[in-house]
C-alpha positions in Angstrom: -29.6 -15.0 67.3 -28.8 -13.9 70.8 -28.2 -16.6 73.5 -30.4 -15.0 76.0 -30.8 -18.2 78.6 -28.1 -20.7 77.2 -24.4 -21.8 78.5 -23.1 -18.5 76.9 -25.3 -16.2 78.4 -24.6 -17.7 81.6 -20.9 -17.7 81.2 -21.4 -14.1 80.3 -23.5 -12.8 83.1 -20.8 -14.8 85.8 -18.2 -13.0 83.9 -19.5 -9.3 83.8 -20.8 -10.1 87.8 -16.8 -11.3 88.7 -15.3 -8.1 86.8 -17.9 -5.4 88.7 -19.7 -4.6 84.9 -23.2 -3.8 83.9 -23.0 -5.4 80.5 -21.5 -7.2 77.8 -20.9 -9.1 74.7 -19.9 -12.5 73.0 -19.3 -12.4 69.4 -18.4 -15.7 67.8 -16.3 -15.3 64.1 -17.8 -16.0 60.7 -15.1 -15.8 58.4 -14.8 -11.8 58.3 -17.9 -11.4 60.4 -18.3 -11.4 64.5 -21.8 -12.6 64.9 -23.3 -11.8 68.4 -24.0 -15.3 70.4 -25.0 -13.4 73.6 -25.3 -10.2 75.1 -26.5 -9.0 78.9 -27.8 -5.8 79.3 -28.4 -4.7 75.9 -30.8 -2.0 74.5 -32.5 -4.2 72.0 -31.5 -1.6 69.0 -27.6 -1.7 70.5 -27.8 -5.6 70.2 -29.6 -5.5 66.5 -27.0 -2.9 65.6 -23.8 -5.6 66.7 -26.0 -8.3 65.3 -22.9 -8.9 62.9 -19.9 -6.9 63.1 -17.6 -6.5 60.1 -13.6 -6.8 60.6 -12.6 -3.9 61.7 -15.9 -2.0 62.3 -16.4 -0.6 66.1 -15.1 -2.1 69.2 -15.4 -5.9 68.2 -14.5 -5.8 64.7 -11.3 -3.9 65.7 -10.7 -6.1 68.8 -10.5 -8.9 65.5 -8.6 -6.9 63.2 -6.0 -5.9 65.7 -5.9 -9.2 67.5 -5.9 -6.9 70.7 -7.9 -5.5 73.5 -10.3 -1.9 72.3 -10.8 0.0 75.4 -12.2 3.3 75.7 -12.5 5.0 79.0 -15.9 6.3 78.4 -18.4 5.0 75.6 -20.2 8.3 75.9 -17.7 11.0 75.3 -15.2 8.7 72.9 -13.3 10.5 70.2 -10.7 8.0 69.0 -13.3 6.5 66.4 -13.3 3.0 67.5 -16.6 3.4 69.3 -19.6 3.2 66.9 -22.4 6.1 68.0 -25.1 3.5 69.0 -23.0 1.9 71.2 -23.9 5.5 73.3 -27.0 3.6 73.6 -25.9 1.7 76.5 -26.0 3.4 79.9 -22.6 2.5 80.9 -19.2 4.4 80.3 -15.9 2.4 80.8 -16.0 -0.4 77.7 -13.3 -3.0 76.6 -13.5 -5.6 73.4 -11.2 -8.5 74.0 -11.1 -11.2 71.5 -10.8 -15.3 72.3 -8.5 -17.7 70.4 -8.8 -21.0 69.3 -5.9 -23.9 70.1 -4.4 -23.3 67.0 -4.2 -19.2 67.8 -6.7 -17.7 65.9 -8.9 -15.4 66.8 -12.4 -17.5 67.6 -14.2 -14.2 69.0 -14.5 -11.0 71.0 -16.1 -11.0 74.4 -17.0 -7.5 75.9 -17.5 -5.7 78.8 -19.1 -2.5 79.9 -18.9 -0.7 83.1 -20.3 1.9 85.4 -18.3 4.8 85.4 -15.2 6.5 83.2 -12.4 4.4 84.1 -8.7 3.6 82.3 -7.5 -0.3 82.4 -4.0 -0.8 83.0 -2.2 -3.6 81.3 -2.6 -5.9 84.3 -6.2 -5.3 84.4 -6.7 -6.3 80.3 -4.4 -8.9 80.9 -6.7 -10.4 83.6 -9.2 -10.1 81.7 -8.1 -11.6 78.5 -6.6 -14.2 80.4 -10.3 -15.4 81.5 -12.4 -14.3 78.7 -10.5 -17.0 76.6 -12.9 -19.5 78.8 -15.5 -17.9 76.8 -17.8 -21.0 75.5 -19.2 -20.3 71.3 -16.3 -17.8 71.1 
């Protein structure tokens, strides 16, 4: 179930506001799964779609599979085959995965953001980025 008004929605929408996006993610693990715990800005069939993401299936499953940030510069025109085709559903263009670890290093979850606008992140930027998306609460 999506957290649409709780602490992780909240934390979400502060954290999409203080990073200049238009939308986003938090998917919390289930053994193999990422299970969505709350999304802002979210065609409702985008957020049944990412409901539960498998390991390694689009942006979030390979953000937990690779243990690394999934960027694409533009959600709408992406090739590489790590964005899944409804996730053109979401009017934005710029898109990152990032996932969250636990204390003991694990990955706990993906947070995601989208943004306005084809853009590339530099390794400072994703690095900023993961850095404060591991405050993510029910990652």
């Amino acid at each position: 179930m999506t957290d649409v008004s709780g602490t992780t929605a909240s934390w979400l929408r502060q954290w999409i506001a203080s990073h200049g996006g238009i939308a986003g993610t938090v998917h919390t693990r289930r053994g193999e799964d990422m299970v969505l715990a709350a999304a802002v800005n979210l065609p409702a069939p985008v957020a049944e779609a990412v409901r539960v993401v498998p390991k390694g299936k689009g942006m979030a499953g390979l953000a937990f599979e690779r243990d690394a940030p999934v960027s694409t510069c533009n959600l709408q025109t992406d090739t590489t085959g790590d964005v899944r085709p409804g996730a053109r559903a979401v009017d934005a263009n710029a898109a990152v995965a990032i996932p969250v670890h636990d204390a003991a290093g694990d990955v706990r979850g993906v947070v995601g953001i989208a943004y306005r606008g084809e853009r590339a992140m530099d390794d400072r930027e994703l690095a900023l980025l993961t850095h404060r998306a591991e405050a993510a609460p029910s990652a």
